[in-house]
C-alpha positions as CSV (number, residue, x, y, z in Angstrom):
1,X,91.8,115.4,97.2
2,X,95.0,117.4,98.0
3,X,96.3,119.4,95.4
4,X,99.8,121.1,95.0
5,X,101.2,123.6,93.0
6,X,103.0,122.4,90.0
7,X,106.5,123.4,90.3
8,X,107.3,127.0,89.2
9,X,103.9,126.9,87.0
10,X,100.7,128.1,88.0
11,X,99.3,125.5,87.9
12,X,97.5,123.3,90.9
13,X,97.0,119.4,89.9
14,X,95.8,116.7,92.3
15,X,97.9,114.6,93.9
16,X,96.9,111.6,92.0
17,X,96.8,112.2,88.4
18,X,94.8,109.8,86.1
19,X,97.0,108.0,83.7
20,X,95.9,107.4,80.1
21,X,98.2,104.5,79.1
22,X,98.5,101.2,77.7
23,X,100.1,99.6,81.1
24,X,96.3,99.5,82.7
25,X,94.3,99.6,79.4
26,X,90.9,101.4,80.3
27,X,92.1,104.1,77.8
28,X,93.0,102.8,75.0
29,X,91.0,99.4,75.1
30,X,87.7,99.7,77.2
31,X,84.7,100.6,76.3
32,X,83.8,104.0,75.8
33,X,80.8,104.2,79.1
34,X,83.1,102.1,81.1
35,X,86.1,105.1,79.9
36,X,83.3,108.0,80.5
37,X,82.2,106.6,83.7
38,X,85.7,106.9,85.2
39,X,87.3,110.2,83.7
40,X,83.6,111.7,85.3
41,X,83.6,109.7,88.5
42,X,87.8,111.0,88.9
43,X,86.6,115.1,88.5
44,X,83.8,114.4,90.8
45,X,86.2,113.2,93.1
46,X,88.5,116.6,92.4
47,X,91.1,114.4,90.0
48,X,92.0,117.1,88.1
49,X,95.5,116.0,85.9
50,X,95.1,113.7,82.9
51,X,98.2,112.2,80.9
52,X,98.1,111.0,77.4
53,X,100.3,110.3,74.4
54,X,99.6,109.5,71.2
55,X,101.4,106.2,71.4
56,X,99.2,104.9,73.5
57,X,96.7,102.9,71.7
58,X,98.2,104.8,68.9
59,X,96.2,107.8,69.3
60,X,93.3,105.7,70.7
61,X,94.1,107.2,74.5
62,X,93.7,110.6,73.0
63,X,90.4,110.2,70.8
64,X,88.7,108.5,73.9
65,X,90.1,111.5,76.7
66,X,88.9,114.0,74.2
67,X,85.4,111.9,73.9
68,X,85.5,111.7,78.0
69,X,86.3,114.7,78.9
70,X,83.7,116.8,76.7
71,X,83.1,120.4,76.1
72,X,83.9,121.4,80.4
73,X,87.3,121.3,80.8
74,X,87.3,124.1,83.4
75,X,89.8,123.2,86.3
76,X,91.3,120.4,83.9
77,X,94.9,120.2,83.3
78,X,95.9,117.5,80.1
79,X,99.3,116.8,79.1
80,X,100.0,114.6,76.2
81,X,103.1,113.5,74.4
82,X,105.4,113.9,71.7
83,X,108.1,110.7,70.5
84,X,110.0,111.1,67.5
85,X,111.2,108.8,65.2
86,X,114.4,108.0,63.1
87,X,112.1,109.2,60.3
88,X,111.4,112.4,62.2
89,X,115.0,113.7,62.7
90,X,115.5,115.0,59.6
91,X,112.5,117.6,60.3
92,X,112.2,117.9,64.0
93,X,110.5,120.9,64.5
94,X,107.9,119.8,61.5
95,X,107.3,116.7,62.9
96,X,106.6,117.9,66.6
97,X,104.2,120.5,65.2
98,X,102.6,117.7,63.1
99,X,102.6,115.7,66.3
100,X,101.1,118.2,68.3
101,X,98.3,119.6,65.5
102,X,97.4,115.3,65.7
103,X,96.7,115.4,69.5
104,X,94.5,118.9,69.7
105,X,92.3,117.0,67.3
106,X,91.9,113.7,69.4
107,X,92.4,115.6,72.3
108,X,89.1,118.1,71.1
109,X,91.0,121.7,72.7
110,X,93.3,124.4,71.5
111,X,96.1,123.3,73.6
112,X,97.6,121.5,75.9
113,X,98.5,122.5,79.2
114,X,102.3,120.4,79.5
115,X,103.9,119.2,76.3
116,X,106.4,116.6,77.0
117,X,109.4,114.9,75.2
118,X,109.0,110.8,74.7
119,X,111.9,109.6,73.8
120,X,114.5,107.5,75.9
121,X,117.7,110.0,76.2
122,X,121.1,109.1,75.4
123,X,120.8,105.5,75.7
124,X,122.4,104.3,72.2
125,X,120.8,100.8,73.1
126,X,117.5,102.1,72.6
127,X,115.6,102.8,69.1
128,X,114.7,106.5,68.9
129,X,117.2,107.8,71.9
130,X,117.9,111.8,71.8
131,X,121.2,112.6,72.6
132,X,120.9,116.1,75.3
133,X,122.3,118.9,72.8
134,X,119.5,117.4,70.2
135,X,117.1,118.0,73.0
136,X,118.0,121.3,74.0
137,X,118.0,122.7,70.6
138,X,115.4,121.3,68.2
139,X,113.6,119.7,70.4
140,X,113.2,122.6,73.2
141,X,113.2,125.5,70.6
142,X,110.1,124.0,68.8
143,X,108.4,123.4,72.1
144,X,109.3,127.2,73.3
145,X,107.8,128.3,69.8
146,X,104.5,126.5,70.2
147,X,104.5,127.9,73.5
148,X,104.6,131.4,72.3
149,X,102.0,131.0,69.7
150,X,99.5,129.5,72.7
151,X,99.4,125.8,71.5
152,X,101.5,124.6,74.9
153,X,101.7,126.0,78.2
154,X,105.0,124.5,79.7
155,X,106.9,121.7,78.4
156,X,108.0,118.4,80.0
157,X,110.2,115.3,79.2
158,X,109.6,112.3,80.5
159,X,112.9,111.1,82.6
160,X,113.6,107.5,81.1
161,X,117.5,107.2,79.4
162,X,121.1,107.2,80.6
163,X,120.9,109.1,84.2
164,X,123.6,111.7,83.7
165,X,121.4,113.2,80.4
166,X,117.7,113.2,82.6
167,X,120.1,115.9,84.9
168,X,121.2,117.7,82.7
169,X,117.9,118.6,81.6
170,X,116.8,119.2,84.5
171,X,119.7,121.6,85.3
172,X,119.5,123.3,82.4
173,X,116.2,124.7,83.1
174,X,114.5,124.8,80.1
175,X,111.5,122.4,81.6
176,X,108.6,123.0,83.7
177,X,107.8,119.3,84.4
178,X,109.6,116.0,84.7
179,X,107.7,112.2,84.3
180,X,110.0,110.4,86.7
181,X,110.3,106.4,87.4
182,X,109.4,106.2,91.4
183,X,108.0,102.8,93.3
184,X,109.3,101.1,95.8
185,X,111.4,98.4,94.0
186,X,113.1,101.4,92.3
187,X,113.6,103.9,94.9
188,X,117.0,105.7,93.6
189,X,115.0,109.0,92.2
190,X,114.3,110.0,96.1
191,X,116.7,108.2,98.2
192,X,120.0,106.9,98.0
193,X,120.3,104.0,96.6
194,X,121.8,100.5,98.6
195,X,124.5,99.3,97.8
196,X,123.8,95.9,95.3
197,X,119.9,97.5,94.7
198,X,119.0,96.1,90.7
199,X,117.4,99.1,89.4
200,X,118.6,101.9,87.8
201,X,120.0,104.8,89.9
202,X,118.3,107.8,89.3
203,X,120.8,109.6,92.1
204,X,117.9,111.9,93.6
205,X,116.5,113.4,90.6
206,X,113.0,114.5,92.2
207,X,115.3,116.4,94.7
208,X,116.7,117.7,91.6
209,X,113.6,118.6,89.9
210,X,112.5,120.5,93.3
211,X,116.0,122.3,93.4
212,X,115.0,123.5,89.9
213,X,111.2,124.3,90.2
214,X,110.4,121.5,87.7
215,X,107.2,120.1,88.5
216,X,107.1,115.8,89.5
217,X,104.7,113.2,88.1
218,X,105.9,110.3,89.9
219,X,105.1,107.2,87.4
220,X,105.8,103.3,87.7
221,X,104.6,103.4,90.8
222,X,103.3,100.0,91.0
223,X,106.1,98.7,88.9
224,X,104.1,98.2,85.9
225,X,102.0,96.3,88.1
226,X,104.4,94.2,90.0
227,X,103.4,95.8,93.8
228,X,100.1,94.2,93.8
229,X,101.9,91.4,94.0
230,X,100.7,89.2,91.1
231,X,101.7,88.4,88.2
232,X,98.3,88.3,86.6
233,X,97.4,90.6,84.3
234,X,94.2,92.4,83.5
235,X,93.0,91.6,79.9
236,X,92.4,95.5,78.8
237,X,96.1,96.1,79.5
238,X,99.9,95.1,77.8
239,X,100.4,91.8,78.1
240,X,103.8,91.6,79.8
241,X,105.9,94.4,81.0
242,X,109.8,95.0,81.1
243,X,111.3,94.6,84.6
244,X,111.6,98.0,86.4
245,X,113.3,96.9,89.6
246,X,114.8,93.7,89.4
247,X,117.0,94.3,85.9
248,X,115.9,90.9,85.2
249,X,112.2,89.9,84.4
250,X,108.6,90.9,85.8
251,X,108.3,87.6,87.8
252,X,111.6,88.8,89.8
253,X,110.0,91.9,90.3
254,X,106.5,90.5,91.6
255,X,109.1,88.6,93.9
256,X,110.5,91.3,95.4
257,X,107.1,92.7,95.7
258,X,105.9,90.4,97.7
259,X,109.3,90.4,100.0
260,X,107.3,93.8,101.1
261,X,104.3,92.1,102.3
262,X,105.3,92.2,106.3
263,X,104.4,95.9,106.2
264,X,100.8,94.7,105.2
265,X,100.9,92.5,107.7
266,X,101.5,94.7,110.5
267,X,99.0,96.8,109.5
268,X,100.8,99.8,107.5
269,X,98.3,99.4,104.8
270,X,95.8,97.0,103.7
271,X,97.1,96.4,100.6
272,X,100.5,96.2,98.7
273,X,99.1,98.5,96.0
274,X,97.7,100.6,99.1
275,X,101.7,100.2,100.2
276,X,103.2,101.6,97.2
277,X,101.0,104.3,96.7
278,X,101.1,105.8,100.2
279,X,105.0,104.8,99.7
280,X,105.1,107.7,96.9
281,X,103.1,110.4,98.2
282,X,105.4,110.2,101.6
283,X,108.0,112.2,99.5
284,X,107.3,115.5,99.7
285,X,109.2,116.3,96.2
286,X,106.8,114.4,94.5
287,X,104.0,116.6,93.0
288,X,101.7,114.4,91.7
289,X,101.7,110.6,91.4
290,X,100.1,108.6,88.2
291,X,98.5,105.3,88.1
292,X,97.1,103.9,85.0
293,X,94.2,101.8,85.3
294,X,92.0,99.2,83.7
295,X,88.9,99.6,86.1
296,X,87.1,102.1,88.1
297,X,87.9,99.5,91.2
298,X,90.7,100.3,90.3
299,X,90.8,104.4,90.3
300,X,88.7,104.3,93.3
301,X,91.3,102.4,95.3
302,X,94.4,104.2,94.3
303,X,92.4,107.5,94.8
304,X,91.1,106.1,98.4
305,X,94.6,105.2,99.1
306,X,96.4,108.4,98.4
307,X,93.5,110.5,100.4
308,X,94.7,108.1,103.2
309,X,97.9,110.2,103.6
310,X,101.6,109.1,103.9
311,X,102.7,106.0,106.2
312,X,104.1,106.6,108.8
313,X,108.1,107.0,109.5
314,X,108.2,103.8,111.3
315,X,106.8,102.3,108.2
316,X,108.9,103.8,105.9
317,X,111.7,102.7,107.8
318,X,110.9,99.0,108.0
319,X,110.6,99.6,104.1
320,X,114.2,100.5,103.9
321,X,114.9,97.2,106.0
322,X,112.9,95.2,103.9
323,X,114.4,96.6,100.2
324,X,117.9,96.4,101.9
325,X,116.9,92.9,101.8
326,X,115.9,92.7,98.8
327,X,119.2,94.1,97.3
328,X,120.7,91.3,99.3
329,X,119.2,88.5,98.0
């Protein structure tokens, strides 16, 4: 598997990097061979990025990754997590470093190689947002500490909140590393957005994050499951998921999803998951792109699809046709 440098770090991390969430479920809710079997079968197969967070399966994700993973971790690059809570603001830099002490245990290592913020930013709709001057004080001189005393390498955020905050950090290049919502029925962090298009607009920000030398973990990028096309869900993972494209419900996303399917039929992929990852790994400012999974069918797909490359232009641009429609309808 290709693997690119991330951002302005020195680090090098696969292209596809093996997510440790909820959303697929094999983390925090399968069974520990079936968990053991994939995290070896992904380094075998030169998967070398794993992301965590102690919310997920509250703290399950990070007990069974630290299980998985063993004593080896040479060439093995683990972020994990850090959200605070209304009962955390009073003592942020206490509660990050209690945080952080919590996931080195699960987690079974010394440190972590990117530490990243959790919380939603400047969204006063949302329980537990972080306005940005929060953020780049406590917040970012508590991660630079830890970082100075070994326990973190480079620190991250992931980009969900109120799109003027997620630039700012960005711009004000404190971070190494940006988690940033990317699929193809929410397209705004890489292109422009149409005019009418549901989703959020993001207004470029993995251009940004490239303009800054802040590493990219594309995430979403099967719209919490929508771009298979179904609306069934696997059993191991969250029941039903917020709408990511649509700004309506899941079912209006699977909708539009499935508006996509003429570029399976014409042979662009074989697959709409196939689609939608090869869709995300045709930007070259993404670094890495995460899929969480509830299978080993599943990681081998995604992994087979991503070693297939990026579509071609004339599929890309039918892709723009088709989510012009979709913003239409």
């Amino acid at each position: 598997m290709k693997t690119n440098k991330f951002g302005r770090t020195d680090l090098e991390v696969s292209q596809l990097t093996f997510g440790c969430g909820a959303v697929g479920g094999l983390m925090t809710a399968g069974a520990a061979a079936d968990q053991d079997r994939a995290v070896a079968w992904a380094r075998d197969n030169a998967i070398n990025h794993f992301d965590t967070a102690p919310s997920y399966g509250n703290g399950a994700s990070e007990e069974n990754l630290g299980r998985a993973l063993g004593p080896n971790r040479e060439g093995i690059v683990v972020s994990t997590k850090v959200g605070l809570g209304e009962g955390d603001l009073a003592d942020i830099p206490g509660a990050i470093r209690r945080s952080l002490e919590t996931s080195l245990r699960r987690l079974r290592q010394d440190h972590v190689d990117l530490f990243q913020l959790h919380n939603t930013l400047a969204d006063p709709e949302v329980a537990g947002s972080m306005p940005v001057d929060q953020v780049l004080g406590d917040v970012v001189g508590t991660f630079e500490a830890l970082r100075n005393e070994g326990k973190i390498r480079y620190l991250g955020f992931t980009a969900k909140g109120e799109t003027d905050a997620l630039h700012a950090l960005i711009d004000s290049d404190r971070f190494d590393g940006a988690q940033v919502f990317y699929n193809m029925l929410a397209p705004s962090a890489g292109e422009a957005q149409p005019d009418g298009f549901p989703a959020q607009d993001y207004r470029r920000l993995l251009d940004a994050a490239g303009d800054h030398g802040v590493g990219s973990i594309a995430v979403r990028v099967l719209a919490g499951g929508a771009l298979s096309g179904s609306e069934a869900r696997h059993p191991l993972g969250v029941a039903s998921v917020a709408p990511i494209g649509s700004g309506r419900d899941y079912a209006a996303d699977v909708a539009s999803a499935r508006r996509l399917a003429p570029l399976v039929e014409a042979g662009a992929a074989a697959s709409l998951p196939e689609l939608a990852v090869r869709w995300v790994i045709s930007n070259p400012a993404v670094t890495t792109m995460e899929i969480g999974i509830a299978t080993l069918d599943e990681l081998q797909l995604a992994t087979a699809a991503v070693n297939k490359g990026p579509l071609s232009d004339a599929a890309l641009q039918r892709a723009r046709e088709l989510r012009a429609g979709i913003a239409a309808a």
